[in-house]
C-alpha positions in Angstrom: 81.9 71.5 82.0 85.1 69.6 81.8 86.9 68.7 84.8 90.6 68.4 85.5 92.5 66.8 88.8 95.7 68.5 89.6 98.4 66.7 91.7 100.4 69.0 93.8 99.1 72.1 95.3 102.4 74.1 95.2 103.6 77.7 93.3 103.4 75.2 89.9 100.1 73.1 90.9 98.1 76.1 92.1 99.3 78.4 89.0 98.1 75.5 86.5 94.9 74.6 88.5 94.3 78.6 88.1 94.7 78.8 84.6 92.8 75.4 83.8 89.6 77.0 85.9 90.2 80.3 83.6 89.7 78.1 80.6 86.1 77.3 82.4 87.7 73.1 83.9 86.0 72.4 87.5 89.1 71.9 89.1 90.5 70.1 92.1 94.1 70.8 93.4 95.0 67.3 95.2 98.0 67.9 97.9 99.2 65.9 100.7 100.7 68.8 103.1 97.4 70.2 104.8 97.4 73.1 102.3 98.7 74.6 99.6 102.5 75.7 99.4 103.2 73.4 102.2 105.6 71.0 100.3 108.8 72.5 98.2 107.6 75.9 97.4 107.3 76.4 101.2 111.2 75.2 101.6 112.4 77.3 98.7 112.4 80.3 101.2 110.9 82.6 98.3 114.2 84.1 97.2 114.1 86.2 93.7 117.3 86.1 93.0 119.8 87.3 89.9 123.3 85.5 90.8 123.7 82.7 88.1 126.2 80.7 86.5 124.4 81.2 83.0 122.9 84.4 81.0 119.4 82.1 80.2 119.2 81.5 83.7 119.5 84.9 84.6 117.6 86.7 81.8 114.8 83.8 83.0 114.7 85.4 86.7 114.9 88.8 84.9 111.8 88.0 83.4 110.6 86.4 86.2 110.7 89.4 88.5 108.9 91.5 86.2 105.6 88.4 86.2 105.6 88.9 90.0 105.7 92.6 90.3 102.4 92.3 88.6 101.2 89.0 90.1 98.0 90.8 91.8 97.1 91.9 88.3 97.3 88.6 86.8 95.3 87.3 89.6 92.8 90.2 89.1 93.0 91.7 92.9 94.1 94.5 94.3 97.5 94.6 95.7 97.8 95.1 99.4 100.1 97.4 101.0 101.9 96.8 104.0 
């Protein structure tokens, strides 16, 4: 089994590390906040937003939105209600 080290354990770190260990890699996520999505993705604040100066930018975070509305799916859980 190949293996594969992944620096950063943020929203980009921990999607690659996921996709790497779908591809069958042993995979370590290396981070130095205590755990994952402590660093920039936990100061982003999580906004989804539509309000930008460019079309690309927002045809990207059109495109976006629609990846997260079925984020459990991808992950292959259920989604929880609230």
């Amino acid at each position: 089994m190949s293996k594969a080290i992944v620096i950063g354990a943020g929203v980009i770190g921990c999607s690659i590390a996921l996709e790497l260990a779908r591809q069958g890699y042993e995979v370590i996520a290396l981070d130095k906040a205590q755990s994952p999505g402590q660093g920039s993705s936990n100061a982003s604040s999580a906004v989804v937003r539509f309000n930008y100066s460019t079309f690309d930018s927002v045809a990207l975070a059109w495109e976006s939105y629609h990846c997260w509305k079925n984020w459990p799916e991808h992950l292959g859980s259920k989604q929880e209600s609230y």
